[in-house]
C-alpha positions as a Markdown table, in Angstrom:
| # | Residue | x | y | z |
|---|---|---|---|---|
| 1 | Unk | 0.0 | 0.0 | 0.0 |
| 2 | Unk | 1.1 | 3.3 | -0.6 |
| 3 | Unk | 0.6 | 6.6 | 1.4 |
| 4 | Unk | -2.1 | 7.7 | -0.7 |
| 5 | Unk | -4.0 | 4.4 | 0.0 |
| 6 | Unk | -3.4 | 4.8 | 3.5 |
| 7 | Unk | -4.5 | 8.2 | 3.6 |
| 8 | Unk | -7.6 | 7.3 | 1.9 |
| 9 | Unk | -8.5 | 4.1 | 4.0 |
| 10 | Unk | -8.1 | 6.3 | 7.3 |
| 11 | Unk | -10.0 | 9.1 | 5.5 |
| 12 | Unk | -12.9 | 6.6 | 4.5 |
| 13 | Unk | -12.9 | 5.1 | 8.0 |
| 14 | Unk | -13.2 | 8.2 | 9.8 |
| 15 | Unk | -16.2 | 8.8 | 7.5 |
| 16 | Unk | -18.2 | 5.6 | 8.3 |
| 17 | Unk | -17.2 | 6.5 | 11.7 |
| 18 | Unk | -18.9 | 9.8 | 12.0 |
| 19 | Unk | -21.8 | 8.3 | 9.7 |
| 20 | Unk | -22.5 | 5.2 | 12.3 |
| 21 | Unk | -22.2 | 7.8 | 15.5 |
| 22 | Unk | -24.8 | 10.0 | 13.8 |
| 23 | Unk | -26.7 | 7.0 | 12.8 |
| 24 | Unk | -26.6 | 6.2 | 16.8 |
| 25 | Unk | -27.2 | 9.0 | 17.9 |
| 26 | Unk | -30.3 | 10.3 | 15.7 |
| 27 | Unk | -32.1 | 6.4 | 16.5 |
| 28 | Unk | -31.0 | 6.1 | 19.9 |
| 29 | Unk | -35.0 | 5.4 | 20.7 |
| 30 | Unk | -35.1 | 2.5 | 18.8 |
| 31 | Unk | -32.0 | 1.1 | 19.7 |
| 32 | Unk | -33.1 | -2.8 | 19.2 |
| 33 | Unk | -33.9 | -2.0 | 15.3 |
| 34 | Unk | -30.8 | -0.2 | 15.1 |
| 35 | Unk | -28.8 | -3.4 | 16.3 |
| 36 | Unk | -30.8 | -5.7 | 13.7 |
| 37 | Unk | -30.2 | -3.5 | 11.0 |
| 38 | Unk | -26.6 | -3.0 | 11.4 |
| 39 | Unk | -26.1 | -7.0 | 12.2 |
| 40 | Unk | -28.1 | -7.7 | 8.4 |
| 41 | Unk | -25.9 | -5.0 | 7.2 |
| 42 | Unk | -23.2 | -6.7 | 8.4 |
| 43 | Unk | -24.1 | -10.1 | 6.7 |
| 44 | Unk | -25.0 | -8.8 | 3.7 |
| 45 | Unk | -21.3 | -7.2 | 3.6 |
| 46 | Unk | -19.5 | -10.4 | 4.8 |
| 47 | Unk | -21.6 | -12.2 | 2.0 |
| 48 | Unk | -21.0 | -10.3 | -0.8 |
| 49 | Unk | -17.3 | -10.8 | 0.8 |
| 50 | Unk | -17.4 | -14.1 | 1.0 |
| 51 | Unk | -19.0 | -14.6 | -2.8 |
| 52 | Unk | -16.4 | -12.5 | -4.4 |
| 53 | Unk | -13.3 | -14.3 | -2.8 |
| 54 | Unk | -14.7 | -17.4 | -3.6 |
| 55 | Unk | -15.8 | -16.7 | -7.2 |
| 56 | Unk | -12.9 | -18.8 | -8.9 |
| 57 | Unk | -14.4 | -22.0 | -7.5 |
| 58 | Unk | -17.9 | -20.6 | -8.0 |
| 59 | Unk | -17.4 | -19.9 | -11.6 |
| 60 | Unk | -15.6 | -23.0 | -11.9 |
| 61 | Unk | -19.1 | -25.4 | -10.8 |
| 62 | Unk | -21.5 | -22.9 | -12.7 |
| 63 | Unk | -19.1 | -23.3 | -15.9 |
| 64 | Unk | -16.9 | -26.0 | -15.7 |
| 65 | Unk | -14.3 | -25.9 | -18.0 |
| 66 | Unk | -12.5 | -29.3 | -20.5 |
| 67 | Unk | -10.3 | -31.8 | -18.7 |
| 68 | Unk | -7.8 | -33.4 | -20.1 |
| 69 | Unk | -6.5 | -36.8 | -19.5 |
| 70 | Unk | -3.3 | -37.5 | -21.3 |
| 71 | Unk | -2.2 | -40.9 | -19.7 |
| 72 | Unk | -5.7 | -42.4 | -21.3 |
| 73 | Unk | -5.2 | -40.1 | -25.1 |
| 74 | Unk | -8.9 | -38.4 | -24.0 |
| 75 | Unk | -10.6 | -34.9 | -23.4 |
| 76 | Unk | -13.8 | -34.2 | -22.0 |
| 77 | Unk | -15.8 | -31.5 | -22.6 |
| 78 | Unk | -18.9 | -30.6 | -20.1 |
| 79 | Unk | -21.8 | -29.3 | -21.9 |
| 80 | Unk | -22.2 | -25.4 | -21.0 |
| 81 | Unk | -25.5 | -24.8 | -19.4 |
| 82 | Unk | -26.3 | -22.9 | -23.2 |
| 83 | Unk | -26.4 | -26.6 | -24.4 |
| 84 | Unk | -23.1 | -26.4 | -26.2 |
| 85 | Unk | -19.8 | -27.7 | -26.0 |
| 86 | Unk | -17.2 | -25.5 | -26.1 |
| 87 | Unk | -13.4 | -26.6 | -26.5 |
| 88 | Unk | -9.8 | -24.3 | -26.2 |
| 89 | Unk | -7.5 | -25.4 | -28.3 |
| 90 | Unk | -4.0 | -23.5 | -29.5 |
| 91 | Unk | -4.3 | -22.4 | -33.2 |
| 92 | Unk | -0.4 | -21.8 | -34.1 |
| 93 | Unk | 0.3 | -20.9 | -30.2 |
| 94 | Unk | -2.4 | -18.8 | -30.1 |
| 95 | Unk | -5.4 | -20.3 | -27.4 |
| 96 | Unk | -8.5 | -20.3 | -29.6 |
| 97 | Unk | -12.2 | -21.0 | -28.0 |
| 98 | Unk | -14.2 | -22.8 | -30.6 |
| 99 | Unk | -17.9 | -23.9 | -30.5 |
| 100 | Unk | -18.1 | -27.6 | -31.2 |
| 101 | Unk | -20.3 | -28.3 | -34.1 |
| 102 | Unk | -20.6 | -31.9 | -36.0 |
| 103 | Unk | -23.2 | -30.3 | -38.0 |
| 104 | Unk | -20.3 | -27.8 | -39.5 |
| 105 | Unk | -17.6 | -29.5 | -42.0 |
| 106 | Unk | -14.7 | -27.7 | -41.8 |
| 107 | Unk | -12.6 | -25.9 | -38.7 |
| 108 | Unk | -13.9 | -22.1 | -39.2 |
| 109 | Unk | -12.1 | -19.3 | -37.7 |
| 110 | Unk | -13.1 | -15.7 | -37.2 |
| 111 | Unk | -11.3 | -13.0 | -38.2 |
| 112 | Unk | -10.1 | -12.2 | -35.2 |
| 113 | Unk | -9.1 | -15.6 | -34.1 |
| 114 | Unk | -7.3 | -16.2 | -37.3 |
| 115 | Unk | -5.4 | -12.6 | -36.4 |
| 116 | Unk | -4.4 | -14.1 | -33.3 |
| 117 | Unk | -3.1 | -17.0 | -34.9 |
| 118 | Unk | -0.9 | -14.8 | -36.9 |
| 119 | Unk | -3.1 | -15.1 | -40.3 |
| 120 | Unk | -2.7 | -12.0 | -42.1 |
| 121 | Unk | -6.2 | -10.6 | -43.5 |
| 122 | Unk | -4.3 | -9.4 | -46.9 |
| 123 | Unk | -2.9 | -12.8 | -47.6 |
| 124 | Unk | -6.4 | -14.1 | -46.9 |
| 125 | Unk | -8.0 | -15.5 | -50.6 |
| 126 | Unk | -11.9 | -15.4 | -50.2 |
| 127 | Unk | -13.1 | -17.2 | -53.1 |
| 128 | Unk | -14.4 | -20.3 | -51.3 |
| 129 | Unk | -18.1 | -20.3 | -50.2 |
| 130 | Unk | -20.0 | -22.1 | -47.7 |
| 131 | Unk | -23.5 | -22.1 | -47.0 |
| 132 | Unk | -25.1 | -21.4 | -43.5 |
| 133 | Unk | -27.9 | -21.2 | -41.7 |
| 134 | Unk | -28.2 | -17.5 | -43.1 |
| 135 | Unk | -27.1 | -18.1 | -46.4 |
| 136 | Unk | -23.7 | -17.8 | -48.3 |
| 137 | Unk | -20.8 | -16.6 | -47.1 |
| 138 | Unk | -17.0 | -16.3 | -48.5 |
| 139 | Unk | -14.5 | -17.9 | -46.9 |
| 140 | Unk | -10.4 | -18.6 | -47.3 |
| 141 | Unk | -8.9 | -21.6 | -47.4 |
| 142 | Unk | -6.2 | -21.8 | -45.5 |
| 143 | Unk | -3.4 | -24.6 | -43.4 |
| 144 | Unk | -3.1 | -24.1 | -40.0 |
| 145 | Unk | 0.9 | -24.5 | -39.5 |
| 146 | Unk | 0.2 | -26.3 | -35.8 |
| 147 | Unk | -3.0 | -27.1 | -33.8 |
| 148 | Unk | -2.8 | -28.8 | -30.0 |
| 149 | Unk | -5.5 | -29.7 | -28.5 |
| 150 | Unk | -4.5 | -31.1 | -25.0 |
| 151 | Unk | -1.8 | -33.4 | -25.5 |
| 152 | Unk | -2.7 | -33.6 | -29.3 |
| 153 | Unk | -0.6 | -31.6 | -31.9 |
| 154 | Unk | -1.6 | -31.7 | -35.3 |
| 155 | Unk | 0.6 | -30.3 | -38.1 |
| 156 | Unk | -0.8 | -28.6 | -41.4 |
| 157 | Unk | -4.3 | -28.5 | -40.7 |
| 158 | Unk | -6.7 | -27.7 | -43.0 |
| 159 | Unk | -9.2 | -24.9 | -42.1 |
| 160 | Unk | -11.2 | -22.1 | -43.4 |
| 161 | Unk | -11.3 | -18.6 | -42.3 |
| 162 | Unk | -15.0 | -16.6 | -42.3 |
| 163 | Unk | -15.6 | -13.1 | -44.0 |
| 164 | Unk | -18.3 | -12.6 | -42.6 |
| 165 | Unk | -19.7 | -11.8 | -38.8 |
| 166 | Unk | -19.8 | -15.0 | -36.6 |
| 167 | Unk | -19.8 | -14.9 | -32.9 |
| 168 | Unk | -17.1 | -18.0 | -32.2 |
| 169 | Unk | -15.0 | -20.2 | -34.4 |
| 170 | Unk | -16.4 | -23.3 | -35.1 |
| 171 | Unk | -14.7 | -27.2 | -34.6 |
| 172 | Unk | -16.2 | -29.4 | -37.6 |
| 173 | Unk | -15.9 | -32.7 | -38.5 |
| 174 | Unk | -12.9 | -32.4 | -40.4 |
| 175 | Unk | -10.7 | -31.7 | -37.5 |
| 176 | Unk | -13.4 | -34.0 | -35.2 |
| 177 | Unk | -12.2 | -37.1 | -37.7 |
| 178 | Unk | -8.3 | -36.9 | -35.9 |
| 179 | Unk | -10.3 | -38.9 | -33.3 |
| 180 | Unk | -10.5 | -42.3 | -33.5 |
| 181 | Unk | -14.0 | -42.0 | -30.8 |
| 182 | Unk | -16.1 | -39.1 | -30.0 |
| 183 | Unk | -18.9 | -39.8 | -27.6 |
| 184 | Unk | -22.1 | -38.0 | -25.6 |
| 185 | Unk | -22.9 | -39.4 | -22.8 |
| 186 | Unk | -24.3 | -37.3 | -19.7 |
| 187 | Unk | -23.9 | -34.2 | -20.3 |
| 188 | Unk | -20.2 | -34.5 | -21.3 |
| 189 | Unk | -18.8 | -35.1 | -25.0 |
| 190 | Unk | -15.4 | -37.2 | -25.0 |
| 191 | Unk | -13.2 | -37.6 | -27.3 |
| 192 | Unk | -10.4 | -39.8 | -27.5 |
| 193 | Unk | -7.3 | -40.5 | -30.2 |
């Protein structure tokens, strides 16, 4: 801490300090409701203490992230409470979040991920199209110098890079195929090589 921050924390201490003696002071005839406000006031603060120190492991239950077990050759992937499975995986060192999709045929990258995989946009060819949901859309062609997923490295992958606006990169069957078993079973999709 520096001497600023300690001039400020004794500042804002001798403010809540004066604040609670006026609050005593002006309710002194109802000094029980006084107490039980100021004892939920005081929960309410440790609570909201408690719930933010804790929020790694919170956030870990509410969204429980891939596991990978290397000794066995498997991931798993939990299904996010959207319904999805999601999966990180490092696109040329770079750690890309991709939506799984077996109803996609191709790895497609946004723009952005494929500039944080080091894909320039002006070397980027769009003369490939691929029909969506929302209709036809131009997309590159392009070979992924490196792909690990866990303890999976793939070398030269073939992928496709999306012109247009698309929310996360999808994981298609073409890359799904590297696995020699991809199962669903409660909740959780596993796939193993």
């Amino acid at each position: 801490m520096t001497g600023d921050d300690i001039g400020s924390l004794i500042y804002l201490g001798a403010l809540g300090a004066a604040l609670a003696a006026w609050y005593v002071v002006a309710n002194r005839g109802a000094m029980n409701k006084m107490l039980q406000q100021a004892a939920l006031w005081a929960l309410i603060f440790l609570g909201v203490i408690a719930a933010y120190g804790l929020w790694g492991d919170i956030r870990q239950t509410v969204a429980p992230q891939q596991s990978v077990f290397a000794e066995d050759g498997r991931i798993a992937l939990p299904r996010a409470p959207d319904g999805h499975y999601y999966a990180t995986l490092d696109i040329n060192g770079s750690p890309t979040r991709f939506v799984v999709d077996t109803g996609a045929t191709a790895m497609v990258l946004t723009l952005d991920d494929a500039r944080r995989a080091g894909l320039q946009e002006s070397d980027l060819a769009f003369f490939s199209e691929a029909m969506t949901a929302n209709g036809p859309v131009k997309t590159a062609p392009v070979r992924l110098d490196s792909v690990t997923f866990g303890p999976f490295e793939d070398r030269g992958v073939r992928a496709f890079v999306n012109s247009g606006e698309m929310d996360q990169s999808l994981l298609g069957m073409t890359y799904l195929q590297h696995f020699g078993r991809v199962t669903i079973t409660g909740g959780e999709m596993v796939l193993e090589r």
